[in-house]
LUMDREN-628692 format. One record per residue: x, y, z of N, C-alpha, C, CB in turn. Coordinates in steps of 0.2 Angstrom, whole numbers, plus 5000, padded with zeros to 4 digits. Glycine has a CB too. Example, Ala and Ser with C-alpha at 12.3 -4.5 7.8 and 13.67 -1.06 7.14 Angstrom:
% LUMDREN-628692
506649725039506249785039506649845039505749785045506449895035506849955036506450005039507049975029
***
This chain:
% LUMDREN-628692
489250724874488750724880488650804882489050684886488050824885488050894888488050884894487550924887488550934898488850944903488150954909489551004902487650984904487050994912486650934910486351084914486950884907486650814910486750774912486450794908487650794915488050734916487750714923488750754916487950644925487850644932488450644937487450604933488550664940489150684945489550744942489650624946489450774942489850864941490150874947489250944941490650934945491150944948491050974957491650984943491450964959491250984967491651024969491250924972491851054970492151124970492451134979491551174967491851124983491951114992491951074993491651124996492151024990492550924992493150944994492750854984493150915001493750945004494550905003493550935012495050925004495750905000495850835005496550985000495950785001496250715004496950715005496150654999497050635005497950645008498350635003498250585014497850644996498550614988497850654983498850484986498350664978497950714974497550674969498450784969497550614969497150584965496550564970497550524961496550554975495850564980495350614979496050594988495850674977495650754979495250794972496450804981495750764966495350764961494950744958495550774959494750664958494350634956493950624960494550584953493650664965492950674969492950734967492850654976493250774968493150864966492750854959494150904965492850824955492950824945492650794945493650804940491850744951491550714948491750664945491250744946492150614947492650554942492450484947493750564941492250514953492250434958491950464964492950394961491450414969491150434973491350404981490650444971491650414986491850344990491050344994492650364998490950274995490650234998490950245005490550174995491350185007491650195013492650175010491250135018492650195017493550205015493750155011494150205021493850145005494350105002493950064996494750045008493250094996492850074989492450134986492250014991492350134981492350194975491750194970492950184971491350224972490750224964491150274959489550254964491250224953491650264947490850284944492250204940490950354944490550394940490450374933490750474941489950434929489950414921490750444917489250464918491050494922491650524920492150464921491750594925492150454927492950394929492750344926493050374939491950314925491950254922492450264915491050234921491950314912492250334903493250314904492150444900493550324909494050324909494350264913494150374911494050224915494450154918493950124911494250104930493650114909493450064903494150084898492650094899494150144896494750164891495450134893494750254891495650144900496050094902496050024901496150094907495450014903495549914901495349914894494949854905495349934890495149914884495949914880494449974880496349974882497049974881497349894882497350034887497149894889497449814893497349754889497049794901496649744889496349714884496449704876495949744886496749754874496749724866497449704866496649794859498149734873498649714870498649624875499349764871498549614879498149554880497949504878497849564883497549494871497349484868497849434862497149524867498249484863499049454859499349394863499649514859499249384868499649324873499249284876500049344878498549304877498149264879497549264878498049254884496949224882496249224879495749254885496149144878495549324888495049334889494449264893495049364882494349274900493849214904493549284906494249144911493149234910492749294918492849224923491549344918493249254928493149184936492749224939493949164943492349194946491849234947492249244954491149204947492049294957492349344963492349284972491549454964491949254971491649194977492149134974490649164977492449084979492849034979492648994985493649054979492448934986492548894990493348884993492148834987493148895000493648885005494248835005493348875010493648775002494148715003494748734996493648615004494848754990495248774986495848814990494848794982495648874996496048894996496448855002495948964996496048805004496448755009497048725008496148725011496648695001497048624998497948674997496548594988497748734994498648764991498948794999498648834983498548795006498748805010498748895013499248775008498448915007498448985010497949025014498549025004497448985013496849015021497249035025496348955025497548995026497749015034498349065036497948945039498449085030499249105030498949185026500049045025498749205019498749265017498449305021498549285012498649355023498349405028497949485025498949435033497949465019497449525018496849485014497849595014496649435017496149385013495349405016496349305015495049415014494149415016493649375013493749495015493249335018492749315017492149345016492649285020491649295011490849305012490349265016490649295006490149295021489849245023488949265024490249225030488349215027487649265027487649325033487049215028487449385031487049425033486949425038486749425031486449385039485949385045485549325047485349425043485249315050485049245055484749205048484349265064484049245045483849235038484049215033483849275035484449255031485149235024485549145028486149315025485649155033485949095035485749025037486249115040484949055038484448985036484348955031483848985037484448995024484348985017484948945016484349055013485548955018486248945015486648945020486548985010487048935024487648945028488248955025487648905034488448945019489148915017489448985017489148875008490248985020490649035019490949025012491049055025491249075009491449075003492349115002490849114999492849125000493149165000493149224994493749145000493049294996493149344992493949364990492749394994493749334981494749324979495149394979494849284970495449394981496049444982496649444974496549424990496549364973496849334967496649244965497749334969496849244959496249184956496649124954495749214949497249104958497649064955497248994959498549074958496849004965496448924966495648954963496348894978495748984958495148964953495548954946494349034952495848974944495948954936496348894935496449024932496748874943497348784941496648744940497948744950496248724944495748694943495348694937495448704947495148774935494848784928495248744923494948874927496048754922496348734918496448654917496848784919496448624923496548554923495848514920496848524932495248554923494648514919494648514912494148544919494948574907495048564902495648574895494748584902496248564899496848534897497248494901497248574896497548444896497748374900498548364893496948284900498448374889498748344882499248394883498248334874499948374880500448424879500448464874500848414879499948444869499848484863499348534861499948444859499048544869498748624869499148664873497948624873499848654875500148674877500548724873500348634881500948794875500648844883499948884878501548944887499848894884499248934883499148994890498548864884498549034889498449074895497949124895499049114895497649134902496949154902496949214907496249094904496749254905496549314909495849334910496949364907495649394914495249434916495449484919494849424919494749544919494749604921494249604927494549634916494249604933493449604937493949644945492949484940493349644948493349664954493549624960492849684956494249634964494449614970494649624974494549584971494649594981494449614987495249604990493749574990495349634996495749655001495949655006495849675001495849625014495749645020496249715022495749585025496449765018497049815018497049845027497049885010497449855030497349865036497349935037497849835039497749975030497450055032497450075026498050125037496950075021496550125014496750185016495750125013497150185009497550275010497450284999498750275015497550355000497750374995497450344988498350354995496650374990496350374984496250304981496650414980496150294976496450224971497050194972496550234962497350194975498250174975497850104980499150254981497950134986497850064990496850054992498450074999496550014990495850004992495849954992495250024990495049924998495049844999494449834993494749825008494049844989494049834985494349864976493649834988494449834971494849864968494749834961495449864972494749864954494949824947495649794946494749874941495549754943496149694942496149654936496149644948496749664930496849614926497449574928496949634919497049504927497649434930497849394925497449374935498349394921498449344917498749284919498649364913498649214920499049154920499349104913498649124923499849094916499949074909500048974911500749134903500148924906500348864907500948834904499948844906501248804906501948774901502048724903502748814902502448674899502648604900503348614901502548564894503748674901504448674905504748734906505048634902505248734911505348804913505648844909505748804919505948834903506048864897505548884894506448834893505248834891504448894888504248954894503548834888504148924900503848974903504049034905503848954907505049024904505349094905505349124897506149074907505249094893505249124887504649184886505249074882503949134888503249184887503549244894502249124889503749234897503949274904504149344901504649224910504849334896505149384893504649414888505649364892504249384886503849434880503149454884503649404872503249444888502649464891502749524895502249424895503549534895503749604897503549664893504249614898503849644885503549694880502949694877503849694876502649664879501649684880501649694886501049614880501849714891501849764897501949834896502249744902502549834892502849894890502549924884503649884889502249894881501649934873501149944878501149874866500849904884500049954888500350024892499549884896500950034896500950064898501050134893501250034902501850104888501550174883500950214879501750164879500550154878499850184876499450204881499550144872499550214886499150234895499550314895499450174905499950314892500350364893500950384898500050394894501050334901501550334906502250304904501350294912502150284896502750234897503450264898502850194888503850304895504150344897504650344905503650384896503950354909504250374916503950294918503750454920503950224916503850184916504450144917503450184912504850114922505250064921505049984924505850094925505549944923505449854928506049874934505649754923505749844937506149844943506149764946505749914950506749754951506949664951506349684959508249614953505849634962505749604968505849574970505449614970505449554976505449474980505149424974504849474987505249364975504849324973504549284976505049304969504449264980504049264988504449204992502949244989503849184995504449125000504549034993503749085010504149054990504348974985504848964981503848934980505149034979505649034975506149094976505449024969506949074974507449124975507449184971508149084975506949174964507149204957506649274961506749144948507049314958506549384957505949394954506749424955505349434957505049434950504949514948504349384950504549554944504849604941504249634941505249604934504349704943503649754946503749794941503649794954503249824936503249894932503049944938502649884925503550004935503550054942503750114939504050044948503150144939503050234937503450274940502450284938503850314940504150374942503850424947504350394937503750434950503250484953503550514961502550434953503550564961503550594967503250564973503350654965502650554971502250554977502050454979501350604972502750424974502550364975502650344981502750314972502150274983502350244989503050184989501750204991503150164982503750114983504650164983503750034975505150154985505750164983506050134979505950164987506450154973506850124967507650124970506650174960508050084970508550104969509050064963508750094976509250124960509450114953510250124953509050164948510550054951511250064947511450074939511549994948511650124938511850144932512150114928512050184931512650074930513050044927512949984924513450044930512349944929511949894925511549914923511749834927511049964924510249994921509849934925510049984911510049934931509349884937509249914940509449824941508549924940508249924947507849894952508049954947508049914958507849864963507249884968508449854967506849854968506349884975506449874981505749854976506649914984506749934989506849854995506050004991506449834994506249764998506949704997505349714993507149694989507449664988508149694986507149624984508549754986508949794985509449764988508749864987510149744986510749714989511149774991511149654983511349784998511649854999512349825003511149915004512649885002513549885005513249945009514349894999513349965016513250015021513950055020513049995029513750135019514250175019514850175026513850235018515350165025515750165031515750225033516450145029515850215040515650285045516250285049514850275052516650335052517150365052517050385061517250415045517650355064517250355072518050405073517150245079517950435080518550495084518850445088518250575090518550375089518950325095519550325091518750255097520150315096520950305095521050205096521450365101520550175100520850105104520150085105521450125112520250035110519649995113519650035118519749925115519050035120518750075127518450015132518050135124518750015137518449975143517749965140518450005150517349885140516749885140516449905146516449835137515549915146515249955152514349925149515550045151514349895155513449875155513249925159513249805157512949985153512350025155511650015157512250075151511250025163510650025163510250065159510450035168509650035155509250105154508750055152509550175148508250055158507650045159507050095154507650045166506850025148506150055146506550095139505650125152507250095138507550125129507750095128508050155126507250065121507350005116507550055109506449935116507350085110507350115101507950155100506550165098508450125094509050135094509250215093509350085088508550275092508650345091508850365100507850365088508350345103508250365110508850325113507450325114509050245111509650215116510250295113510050105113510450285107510950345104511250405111510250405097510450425110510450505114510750495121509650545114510250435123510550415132511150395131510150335137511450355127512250335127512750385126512450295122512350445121512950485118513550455113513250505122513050435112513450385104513050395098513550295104513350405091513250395087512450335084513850395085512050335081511650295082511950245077510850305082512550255074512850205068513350155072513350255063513450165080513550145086513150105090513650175087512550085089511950055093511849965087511050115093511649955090511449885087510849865087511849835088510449835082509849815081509749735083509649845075509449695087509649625086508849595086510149605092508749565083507849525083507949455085507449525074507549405086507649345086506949325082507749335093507049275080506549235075506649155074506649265068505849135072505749085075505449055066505249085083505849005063505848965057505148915057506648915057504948925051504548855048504748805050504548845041505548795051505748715050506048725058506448685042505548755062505748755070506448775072505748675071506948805070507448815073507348905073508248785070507748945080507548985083508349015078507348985092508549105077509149105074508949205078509149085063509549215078509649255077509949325071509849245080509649395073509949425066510149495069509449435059510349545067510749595069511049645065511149575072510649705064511249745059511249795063511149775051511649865059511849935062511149955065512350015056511349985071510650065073510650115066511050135081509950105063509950165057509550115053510650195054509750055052509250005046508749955051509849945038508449935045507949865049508149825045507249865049507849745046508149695045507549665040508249655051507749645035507449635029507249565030507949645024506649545030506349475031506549425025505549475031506249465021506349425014507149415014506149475006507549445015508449425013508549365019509149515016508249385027508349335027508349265028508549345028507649285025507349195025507849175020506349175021507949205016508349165009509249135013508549245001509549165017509949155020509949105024510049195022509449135029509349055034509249005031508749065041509049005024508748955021508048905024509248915020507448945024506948925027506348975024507148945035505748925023505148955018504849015025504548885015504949025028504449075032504949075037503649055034504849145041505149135048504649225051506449125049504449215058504149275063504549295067503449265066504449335071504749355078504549315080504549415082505049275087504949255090504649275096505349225089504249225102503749235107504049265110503349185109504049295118504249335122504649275126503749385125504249225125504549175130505049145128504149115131505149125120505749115117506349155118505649115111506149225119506649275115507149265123506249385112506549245131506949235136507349185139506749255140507049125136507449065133508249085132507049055125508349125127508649115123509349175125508249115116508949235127509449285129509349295137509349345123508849275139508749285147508349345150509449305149508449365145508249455146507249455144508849515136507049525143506249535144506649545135505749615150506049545130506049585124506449645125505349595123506749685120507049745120507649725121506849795124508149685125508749715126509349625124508649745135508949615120509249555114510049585115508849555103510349535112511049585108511449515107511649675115512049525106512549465101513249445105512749515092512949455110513349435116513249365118513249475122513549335119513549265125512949225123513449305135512749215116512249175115512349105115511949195110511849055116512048995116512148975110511748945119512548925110513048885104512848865099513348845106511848825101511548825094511248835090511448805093511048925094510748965089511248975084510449025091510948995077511149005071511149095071510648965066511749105071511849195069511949225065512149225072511449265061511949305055511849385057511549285046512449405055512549475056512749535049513349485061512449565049512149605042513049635042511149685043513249655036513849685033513949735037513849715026513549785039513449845043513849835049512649845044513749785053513849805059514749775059513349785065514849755052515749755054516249825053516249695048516649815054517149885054517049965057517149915047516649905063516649965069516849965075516149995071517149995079517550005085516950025091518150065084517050005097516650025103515950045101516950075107515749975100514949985097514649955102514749955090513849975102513349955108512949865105512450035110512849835110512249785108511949765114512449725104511349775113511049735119511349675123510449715118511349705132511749665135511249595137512149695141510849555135510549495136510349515143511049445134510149555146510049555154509449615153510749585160508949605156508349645156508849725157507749615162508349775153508349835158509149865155508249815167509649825151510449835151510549835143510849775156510949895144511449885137512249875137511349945133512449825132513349845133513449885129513949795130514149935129514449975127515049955126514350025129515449985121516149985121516249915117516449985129515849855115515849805112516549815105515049795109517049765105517249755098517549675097517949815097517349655090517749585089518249615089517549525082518549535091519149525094519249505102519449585092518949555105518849565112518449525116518649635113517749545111517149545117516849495113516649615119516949485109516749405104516849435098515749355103516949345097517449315091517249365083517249205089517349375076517449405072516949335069518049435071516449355066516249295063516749285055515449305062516449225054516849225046516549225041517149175045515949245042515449275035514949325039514949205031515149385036514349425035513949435029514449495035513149475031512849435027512449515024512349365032512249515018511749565017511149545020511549585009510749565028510049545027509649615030509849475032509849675027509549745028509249775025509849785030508649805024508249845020508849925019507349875024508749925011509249975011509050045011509649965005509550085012509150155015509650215008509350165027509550265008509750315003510450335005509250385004510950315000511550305005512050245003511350285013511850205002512150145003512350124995511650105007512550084994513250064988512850004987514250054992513049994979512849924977513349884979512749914970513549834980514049804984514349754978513749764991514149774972514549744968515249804964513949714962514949864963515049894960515449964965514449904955515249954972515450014977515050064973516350034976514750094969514450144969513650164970514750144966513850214975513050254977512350224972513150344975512050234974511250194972511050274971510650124978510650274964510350354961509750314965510250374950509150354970508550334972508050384972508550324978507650334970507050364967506250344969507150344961505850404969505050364972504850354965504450434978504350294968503950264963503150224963504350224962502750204961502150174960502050124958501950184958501750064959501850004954501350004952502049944957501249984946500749994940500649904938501150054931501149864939501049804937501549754937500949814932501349714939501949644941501849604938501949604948502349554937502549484936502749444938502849464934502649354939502849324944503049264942502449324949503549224941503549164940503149104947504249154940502749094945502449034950502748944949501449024949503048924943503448864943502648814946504248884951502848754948502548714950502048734955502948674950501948784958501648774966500748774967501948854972500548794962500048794960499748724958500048834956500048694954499948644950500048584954500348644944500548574957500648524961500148514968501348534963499848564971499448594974498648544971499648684973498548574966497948524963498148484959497348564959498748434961498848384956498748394948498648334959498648434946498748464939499248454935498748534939499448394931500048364927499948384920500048284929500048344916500048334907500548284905500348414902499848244900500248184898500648194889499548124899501448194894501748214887501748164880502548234889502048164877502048134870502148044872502848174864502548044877502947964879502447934884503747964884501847974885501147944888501447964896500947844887501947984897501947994906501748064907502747984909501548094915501248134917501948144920500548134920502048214918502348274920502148354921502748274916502648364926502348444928502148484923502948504931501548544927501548604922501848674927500748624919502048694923502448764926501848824924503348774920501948874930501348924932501748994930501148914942501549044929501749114928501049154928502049124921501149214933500649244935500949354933500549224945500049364932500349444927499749484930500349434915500049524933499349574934499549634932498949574941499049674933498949754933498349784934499049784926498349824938497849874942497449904939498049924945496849914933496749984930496650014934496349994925496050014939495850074944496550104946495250054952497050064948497450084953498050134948497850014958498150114944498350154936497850214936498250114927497450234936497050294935497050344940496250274933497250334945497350374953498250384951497150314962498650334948499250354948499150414942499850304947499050394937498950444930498950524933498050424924498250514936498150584940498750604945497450584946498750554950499650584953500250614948500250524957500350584942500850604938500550674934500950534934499950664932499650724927499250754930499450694921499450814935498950874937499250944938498450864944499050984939499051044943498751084949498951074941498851144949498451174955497851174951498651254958497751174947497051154945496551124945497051154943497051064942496550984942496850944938495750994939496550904936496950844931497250854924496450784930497750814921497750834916497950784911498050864916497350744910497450674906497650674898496550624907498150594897498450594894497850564888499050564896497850594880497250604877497050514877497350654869497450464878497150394875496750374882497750314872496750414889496250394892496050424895496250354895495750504892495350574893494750524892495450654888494050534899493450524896493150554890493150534901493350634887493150664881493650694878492550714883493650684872494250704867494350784868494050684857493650814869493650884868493350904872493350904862493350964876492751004882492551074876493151044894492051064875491751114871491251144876491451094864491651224875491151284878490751334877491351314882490351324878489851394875489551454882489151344871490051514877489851564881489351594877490251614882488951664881488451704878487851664873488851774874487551614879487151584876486551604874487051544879486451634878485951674877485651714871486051704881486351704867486151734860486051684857486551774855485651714852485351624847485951604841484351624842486151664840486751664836487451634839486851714835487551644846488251594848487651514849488751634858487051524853486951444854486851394846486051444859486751444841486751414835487251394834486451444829487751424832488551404831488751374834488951434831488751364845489051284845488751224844489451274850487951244843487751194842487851134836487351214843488151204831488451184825488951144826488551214821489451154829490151144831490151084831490351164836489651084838489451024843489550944836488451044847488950954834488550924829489150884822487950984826489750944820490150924816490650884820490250984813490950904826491550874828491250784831491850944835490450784833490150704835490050674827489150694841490050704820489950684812490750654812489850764806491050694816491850684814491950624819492450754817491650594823492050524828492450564834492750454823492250624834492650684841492150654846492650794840492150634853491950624858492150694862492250554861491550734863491350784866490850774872491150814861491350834875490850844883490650934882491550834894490050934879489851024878489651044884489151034872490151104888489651134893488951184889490151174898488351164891487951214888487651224891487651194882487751264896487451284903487451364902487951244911486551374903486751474899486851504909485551534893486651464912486751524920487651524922486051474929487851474921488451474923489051524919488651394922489351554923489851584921490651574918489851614925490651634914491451594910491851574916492051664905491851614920492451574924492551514927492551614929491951504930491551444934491751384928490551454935491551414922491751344915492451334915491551364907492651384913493451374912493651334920493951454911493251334927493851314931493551244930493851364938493051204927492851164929493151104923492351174930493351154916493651104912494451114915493451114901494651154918495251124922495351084924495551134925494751064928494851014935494750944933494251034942494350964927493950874925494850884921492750874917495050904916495550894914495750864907495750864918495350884901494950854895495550874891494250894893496150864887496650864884496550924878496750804882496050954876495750994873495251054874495650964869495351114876494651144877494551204873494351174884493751194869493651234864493251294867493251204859493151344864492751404866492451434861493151434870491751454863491451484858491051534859491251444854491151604858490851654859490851704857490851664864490351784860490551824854491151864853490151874854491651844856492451884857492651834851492951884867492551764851492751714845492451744839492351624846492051764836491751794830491651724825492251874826491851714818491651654816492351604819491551654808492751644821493351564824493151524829494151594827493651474832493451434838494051434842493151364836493951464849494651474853494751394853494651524862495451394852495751294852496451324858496351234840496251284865496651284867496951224870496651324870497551164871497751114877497851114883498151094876497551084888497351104894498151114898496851044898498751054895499451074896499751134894499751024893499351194891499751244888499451304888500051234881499651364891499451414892499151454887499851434895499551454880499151504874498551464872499751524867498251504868497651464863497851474857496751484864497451454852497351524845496451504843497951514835496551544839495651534837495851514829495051614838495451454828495351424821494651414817495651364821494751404811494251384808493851304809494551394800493351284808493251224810493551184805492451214811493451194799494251124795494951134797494551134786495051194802495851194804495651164811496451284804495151154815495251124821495151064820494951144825494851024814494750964813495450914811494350984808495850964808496450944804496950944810496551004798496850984817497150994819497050954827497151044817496650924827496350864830496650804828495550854829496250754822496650724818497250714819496650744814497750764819498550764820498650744827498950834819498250764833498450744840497950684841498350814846497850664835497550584839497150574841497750564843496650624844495850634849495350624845495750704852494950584849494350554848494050564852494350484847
***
């Protein structure tokens, strides 16, 4: 392709975003925002999310079968499995205008995920156990109500997406495809070029089931998730679901200290209560109240310093959902305005669990259940009873100890490039979706769900692979194998030669981007195949004489070769 006919060229006074894949793939002419959180992929970015999904795509191919669902879903599907009313980053389509809405009024859902289009797809046309497992995926565009669009590709409300479902007649098949669908995860990521800095990590597996399910997660400085990694078993954990022991903190008290209900109107936040107490904030207590799916109100509570982990402790309270309770409740229950909860003097049938954290400490604070008031000086034994179970239900923080092993957690930032999920029955049972086995009776089918981002992979690629310069793509998904440049065009002798060049390396199956622009200047070229970030740039001019400067955009020297030694020497690095 020739670079003065590309469309979208590099931008040079595109001002710097809040993550360098923003910054460079508008700068580099790769994407154009519309509005926050949607993107026209240029001819540059397109060449490069096609190259990603085609990656996705051929190993995909190997475990399933390629569909298209369409992006619109009627409502009542997402009623029947119950989630309308509950996913919160869900958007609809609805008409326009007074016009549009005389024609049609029907609202539609724009899918975020396509598990109430493919259970239905699949029950229309498998019933028999002996089309069983099977599994269907796609590639398409979907949508998100994301509440704050940040960070380039990473998080947008619109977005590309491969989903793969799969089907099973029992939970052993299902776990079985489950496990090799890890290592077809781990072949796409290595051929994207990330594999390397590519690990699984254990997460939530939401509210229907206790099992984890497993996030592929890039390594990366600049990631939004936290890893925390035990060596000693080679797990890792996302941050969400991370089982922690809190480092023991080491107090100057000698005894119990008279307790003391302080006032301090309007300090709720355990930084600020700290500083007014003059205590340690490993000394303050955090206490929430929450109100259960299955109606009972519970208390929870860990050290000042963490927060309380939803997911841990729904699984604990044993309850599919639970929220903050109402303001009315929270006075109900503790007397007090919101803010000043604490683990004192509560009635007998709430349910209390108290995170590990807050045992093995002396004259600690918790809110005194009285508006406007905190206690101090608190210790079981004393001031209430010592329960007889604590519980892990805190998000773990940098610091903290696997609680199996006592030892520190290695922590790490990260990305997530791709998930897995066991769905089990919930789908199926949902659209009454059975299979009549061999004995003529209708039994369950078992669900498993597989995605990956390509847009959202191509903003990490660029987090992982740039410089002060610009991008620096890995060659199986550079939009051009080669940036060929031509200086001192103006002579017909260099324009003949790279035109020659040109001509041999597109003979050869080389995918070339030729700058051949005679007003532009070396420098201006050189800074632009930096930015775009082409794994190879060639140079040809009168300083070159009959050679061709071969340099890699990762490496500082060049040399100049003959055109069979650059050929040969292409070939060897793989580029097309």
């Amino acid at each position: 392709m020739l670079y003065s006919k590309l469309f979208g060229k590099t931008k040079k006074d595109s001002k710097k975003y809040d993550s360098a894949n923003a910054t460079y793939l508008q700068k580099g002419g790769f994407i154009d925002q519309v509005m926050a959180g949607t993107y026209t992929y240029l001819t540059l970015g397109l060449r490069v999310l096609n190259k990603i999904e085609q990656i996705i795509r051929e190993e995909m191919d190997t475990i399933g079968q390629e569909v298209l669902m369409p992006a619109l879903t009627p409502i009542g599907n997402w009623q029947k499995t119950g989630r309308f009313e509950t996913v919160d980053i869900l958007m609809k389509a609805t008409p326009a205008n007074i016009f549009a809405k005389a024609k049609n009024d029907t609202e539609y859902v724009l899918n975020p995920t396509h598990e109430e289009i493919v259970t239905p797809l699949a029950q229309r046309f498998v019933l028999s156990y002996k089309d069983f497992p099977f599994a269907l995926y796609q590639i398409q565009n979907k949508f998100r109500n994301e509440p704050r669009v940040k960070s380039g590709l990473l998080r947008g409300r619109e977005f590309r997406m491969k989903d793969l479902y799969s089907f099973h007649t029992s939970e052993t098949n299902l776990k079985e495809y489950y496990e090799k669908s890890k290592e077809v995860y781990l072949r796409v990521f290595k051929r994207l070029g990330i594999g390397k800095d590519t690990v699984i990590s254990l997460a939530s597996g939401g509210s229907f089931t206790d099992d984890y399910s497993h996030e592929f997660q890039t390594l990366c400085e600049t990631g939004e998730d936290t890893l925390y990694y035990d060596k000693s078993s080679n797990i890792y954990f996302n941050k969400e679901v991370a089982p922690s022991k809190a480092p023991n903190v080491n107090y100057k008290d000698e005894g119990m200290l008279p307790r003391k209900d302080v006032e301090g109107k309007g300090i709720i936040g355990v930084g600020e209560l700290a500083e007014f107490l003059n205590i340690p904030v490993e000394k303050t207590t955090k206490t929430l109240i929450f109100e259960t799916d299955d109606n009972r109100v519970i208390v929870a509570a860990v050290r000042g310093g963490y927060d309380i982990n939803e997911d841990k402790l729904r699984k604990v309270a044993k309850c599919k959902a639970l929220k903050l309770a109402s303001a009315t409740t929270v006075k109900k229950v503790t007397g007090a305005e919101v803010g000043y909860a604490g683990i004192l003097n509560l009635p007998k049938d709430i349910e209390i669990f108290l995170d590990e954290s807050i045992d093995n400490r002396l004259n600690f604070e918790t809110g005194a259940n009285k508006t406007h008031f905190h206690s101090t000086n608190i210790n079981f034994g004393r001031d209430l009873p010592k329960p007889s179970k604590f519980y892990d239900i805190k998000v773990a923080k940098a610091g903290d100890l696997d609680p199996k092993t006592g030892v520190e957690y290695q922590v790490f930032k990260a990305s997530e490039v791709g998930n897995i999920f066991p769905l089990y029955t919930k789908f199926t049972e949902a659209f009454n979706y059975r299979f009549i086995d061999r004995d003529g009776k209708e039994k369950p089918i078992y669900m498993g769900c597989y995605g990956i981002g390509p847009s959202r992979i191509m903003g990490i690629i660029v987090e992982k692979f740039h410089d002060e310069k610009g991008i620096i793509w890995p060659s199986s998904v550079s939009p051009f194998g080669v940036h060929l440049i031509g200086l001192d065009l103006r002579d017909e002798s260099i324009k003949s030669k790279v035109g020659q060049v040109y001509k041999v390396l597109k003979e050869n199956n080389v995918e070339v981007l030729f700058d051949d622009r005679e007003e532009t200047t070396a420098g201006n070229k050189f800074a632009d195949a930096d930015l775009i970030g082409i794994p190879v740039r060639l140079v040809i001019s009168k300083r070159t004489g009959d050679k061709i400067e071969y340099k890699q955009r990762k490496e500082s020297k060049s040399e100049l070769l003959s055109i069979d030694q650059l050929l040969l020497k292409i070939k060897s690095l793989k580029i097309q």
